[in-house]
N, C-alpha and C positions, 0 to 999 in steps of 0.2 A: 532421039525424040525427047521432045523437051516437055515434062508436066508445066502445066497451066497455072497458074497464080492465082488464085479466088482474089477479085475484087471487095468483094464484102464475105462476112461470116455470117451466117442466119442461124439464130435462138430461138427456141421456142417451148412450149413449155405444154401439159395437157393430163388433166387427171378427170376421168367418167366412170358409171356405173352401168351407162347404156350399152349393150352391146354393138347397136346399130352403129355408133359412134366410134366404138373398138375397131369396127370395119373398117369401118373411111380413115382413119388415121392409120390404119396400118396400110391401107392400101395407096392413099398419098402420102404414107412418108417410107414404105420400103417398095413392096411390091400387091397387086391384087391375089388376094388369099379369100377362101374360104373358110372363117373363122368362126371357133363355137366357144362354148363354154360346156365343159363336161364335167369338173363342178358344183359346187350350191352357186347358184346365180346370185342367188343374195350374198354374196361374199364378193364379187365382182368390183374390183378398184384398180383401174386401169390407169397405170401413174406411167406418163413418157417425160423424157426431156430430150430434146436434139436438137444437134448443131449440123450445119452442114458448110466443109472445110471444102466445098467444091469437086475434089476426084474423090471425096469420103463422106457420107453421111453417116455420121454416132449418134445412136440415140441410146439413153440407157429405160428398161422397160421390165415393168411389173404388174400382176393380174392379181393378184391375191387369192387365187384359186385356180382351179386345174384347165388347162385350155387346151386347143389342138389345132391348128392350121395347117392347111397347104394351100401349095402354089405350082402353077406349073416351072417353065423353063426360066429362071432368071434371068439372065444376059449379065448379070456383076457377080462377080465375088460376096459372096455376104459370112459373116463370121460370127457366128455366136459365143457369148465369152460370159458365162455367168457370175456375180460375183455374192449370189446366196441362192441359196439351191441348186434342182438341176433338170434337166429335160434330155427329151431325144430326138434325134432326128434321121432321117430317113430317105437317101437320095435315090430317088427311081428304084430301079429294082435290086437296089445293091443292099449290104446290112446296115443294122440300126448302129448309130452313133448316140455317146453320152457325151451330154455338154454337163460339167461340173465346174465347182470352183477351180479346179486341176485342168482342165481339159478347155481348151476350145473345139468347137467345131466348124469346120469351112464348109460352106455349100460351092461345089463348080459353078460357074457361069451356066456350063450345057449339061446339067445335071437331069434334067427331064423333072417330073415331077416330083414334087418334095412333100414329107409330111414332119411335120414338126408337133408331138407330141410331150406325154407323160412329164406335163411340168409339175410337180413340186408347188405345194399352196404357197411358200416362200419364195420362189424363184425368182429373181431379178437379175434381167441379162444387161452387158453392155452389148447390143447389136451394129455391128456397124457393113455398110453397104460400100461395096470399095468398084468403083470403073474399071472396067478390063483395061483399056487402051493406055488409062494412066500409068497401072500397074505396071505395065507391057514397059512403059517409056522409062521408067525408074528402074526396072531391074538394066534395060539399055543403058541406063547412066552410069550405074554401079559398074557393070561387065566391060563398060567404054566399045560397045559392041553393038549392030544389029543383032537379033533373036528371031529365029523364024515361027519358032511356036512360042502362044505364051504360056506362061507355066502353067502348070498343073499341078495345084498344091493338094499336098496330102490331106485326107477328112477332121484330122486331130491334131493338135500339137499343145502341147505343155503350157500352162498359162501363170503356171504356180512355183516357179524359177527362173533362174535365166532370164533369157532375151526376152523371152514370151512376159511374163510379168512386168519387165520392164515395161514391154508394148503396153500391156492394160495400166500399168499405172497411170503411162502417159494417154492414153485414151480418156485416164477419169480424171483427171488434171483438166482436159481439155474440155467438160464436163462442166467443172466445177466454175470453169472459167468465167463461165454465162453470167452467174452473178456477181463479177466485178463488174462497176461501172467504169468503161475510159479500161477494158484491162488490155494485156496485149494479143488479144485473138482478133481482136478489133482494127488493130494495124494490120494492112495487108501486108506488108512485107515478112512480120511476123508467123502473121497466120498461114502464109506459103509455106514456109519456112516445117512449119509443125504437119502441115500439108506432106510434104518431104519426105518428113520425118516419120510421120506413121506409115507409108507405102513402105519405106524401106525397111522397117519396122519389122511388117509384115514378113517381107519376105526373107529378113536375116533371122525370121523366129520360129516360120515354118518350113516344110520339109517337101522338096517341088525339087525337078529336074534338073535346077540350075543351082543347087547348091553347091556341089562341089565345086562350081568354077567360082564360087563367093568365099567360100571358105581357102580356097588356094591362095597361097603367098603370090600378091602383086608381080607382073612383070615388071622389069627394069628399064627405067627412061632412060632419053639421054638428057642431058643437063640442056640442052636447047628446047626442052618441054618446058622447063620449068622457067626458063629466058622468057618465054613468049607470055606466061603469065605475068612474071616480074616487069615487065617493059608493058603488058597493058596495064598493070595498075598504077605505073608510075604516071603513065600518061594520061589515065582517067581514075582517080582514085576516089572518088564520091559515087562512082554509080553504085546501085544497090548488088554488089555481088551476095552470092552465094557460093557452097563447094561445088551445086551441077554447074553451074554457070564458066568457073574456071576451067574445069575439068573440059567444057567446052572447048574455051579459049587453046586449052594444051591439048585434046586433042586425044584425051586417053578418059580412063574411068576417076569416079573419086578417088577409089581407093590408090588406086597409083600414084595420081598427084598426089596424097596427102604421104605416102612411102617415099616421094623421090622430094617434097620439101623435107620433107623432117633429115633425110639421110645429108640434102646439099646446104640447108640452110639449121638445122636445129631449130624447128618452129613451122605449124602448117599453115598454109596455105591462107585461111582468114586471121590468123595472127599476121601474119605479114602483111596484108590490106590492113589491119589496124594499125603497125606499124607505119607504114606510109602517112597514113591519116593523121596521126599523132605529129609527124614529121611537119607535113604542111601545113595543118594546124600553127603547129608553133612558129614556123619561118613566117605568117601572116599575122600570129599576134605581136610577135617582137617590129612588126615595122607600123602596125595602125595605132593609131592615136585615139586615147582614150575619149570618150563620150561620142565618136563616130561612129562605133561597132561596140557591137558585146561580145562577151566570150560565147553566149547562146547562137547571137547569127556566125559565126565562127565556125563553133561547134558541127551546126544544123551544114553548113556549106561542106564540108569533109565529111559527112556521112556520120556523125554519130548524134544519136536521135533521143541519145537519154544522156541530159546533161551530168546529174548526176555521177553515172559512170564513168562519163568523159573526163571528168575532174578527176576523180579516185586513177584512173590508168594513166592522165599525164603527172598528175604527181609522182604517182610511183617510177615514173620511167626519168622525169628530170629532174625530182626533187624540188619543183614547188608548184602552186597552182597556175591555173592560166589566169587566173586575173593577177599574179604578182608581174606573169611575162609580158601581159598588155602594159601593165603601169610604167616596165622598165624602160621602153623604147630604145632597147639595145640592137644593134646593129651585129 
């Protein structure tokens, strides 16, 4: 199953004192809750920011005093990740859960009712709301597998090392992103891309059913997997690949393609797409004639979309720029 590409990235931004207001903005940007303040109301400063990457909505979210909500049955994965203070939370009739700067907490999709309590007058969470079916499609890419259940991630996982930290940093990264103007969450290709990245994030950070087949050492390809990706890039080497997308093309998981190029080629999978690139790049500037083409429409034709960089990696790979190999008209 293939995750979906967000066409656009949606920012938004929202800071109130009203409670009424606290409502509706929790209940269109996660889920319908029954929201209080328990509290000095007069402390009441309802600060959101969220983005939404399409299979993920992130918002980061602070009250400045003590609140409490629930909700019934969610249908998405929701993940609380505090990164000052702490709260709790409470799925159906099961025990209470701490959300700390240490600790996330998952909510199930078919969790029944939920209460979310004992915040902390400090407390500012990153929340983010994640799609079952996406989730579902991205642990299928990793495993290069159908999955018949989808996972069932454990209530807690570590946020304050490891994989887990990494996940939040990149959640606040993505955050922070909102106010660049022109940044690259704005590019969809990009923004899929980080889309990806945080599902799988997720699931190499927390502790669910299918771990151990994530953590196992890759099966062994045969060298004809890795043929059939090398022979579609050579044939189309500007579409927008990505690693699911190859891993399509071959027919296994990421993770295998990325074990069976390194083992046949020493280099994965989207180094060798840039390679290529780099390749025809140059076989097309050595024959165009200068003031017909730039090295920009060039560039942009083979897939690399930050000119910049493009200069920095064919220099480095042929020792000189691309505008010295447009000048040469070498044969």
């Amino acid at each position: 199953m293939e995750v979906q590409k967000p066409q656009t990235v949606e920012f938004a931004s929202f800071v109130t004192r009203e409670v009424d207001e606290v409502r509706a903005t929790v209940n269109t940007v996660f889920s319908e809750a029954r929201f209080d303040v328990v509290g000095n109301a007069g402390d009441l400063v309802a600060d959101f920011a969220v983005i939404n990457l399409g299979a993920l909505t992130v918002g980061k979210v602070s009250y400045g005093t003590p609140v409490k909500a629930r909700t019934g049955e969610l249908g998405y994965y929701h993940v609380s990740a505090p990164i000052a203070g702490s709260h709790s939370v409470r799925q159906g009739r099961g025990p209470v859960w701490y959300a700390s700067t240490r600790r996330a907490v998952v909510v199930d999709p078919a969790s029944g009712d939920n209460l979310i309590a004992d915040y902390s007058p400090d407390c500012a969470t990153i929340n983010v709301k994640i799609d079952k079916a996406a989730l579902v499609g991205q642990l299928e890419t990793l495993l290069g597998r159908p999955v018949q259940r989808r996972p069932t991630i454990e209530p807690s996982f570590d946020i304050g090392s490891g994989p887990g930290l990494s996940w939040l940093n990149l959640l606040s990264w993505s955050l922070l992103d909102r106010d660049v103007p022109d940044g690259l969450l704005r590019q969809p290709i990009f923004a899929g891309r980080i889309e990806q990245a945080l599902l799988e994030g997720l699931l190499l950070a927390s502790d669910h059913q299918y771990r151990a087949a994530l953590d196992a050492p890759p099966p062994s390809m045969r060298p004809a997997a890795v043929k059939r990706v090398m022979d579609a890039v050579r044939e189309q080497p500007a579409e927008p690949y990505d690693a699911a997308a190859l891993a399509a093309i071959a027919q296994v998981s990421v993770r295998t393609l990325q074990d069976a190029f390194r083992k046949n080629l020493g280099m994965s999978p989207m180094t060798y797409v840039s390679e290529v690139r780099l390749q025809r790049a140059r076989e097309q500037l050595k024959v165009s004639i200068p003031g017909t083409v730039s090295v920009t429409d060039i560039a942009y034709r083979w897939g690399f979309a930050h000119l910049g960089r493009f200069a920095r990696r064919y220099r480095a790979r042929f020792g000189e720029t691309p505008s010295q190999t447009l000048r040469c008209l070498c044969l």
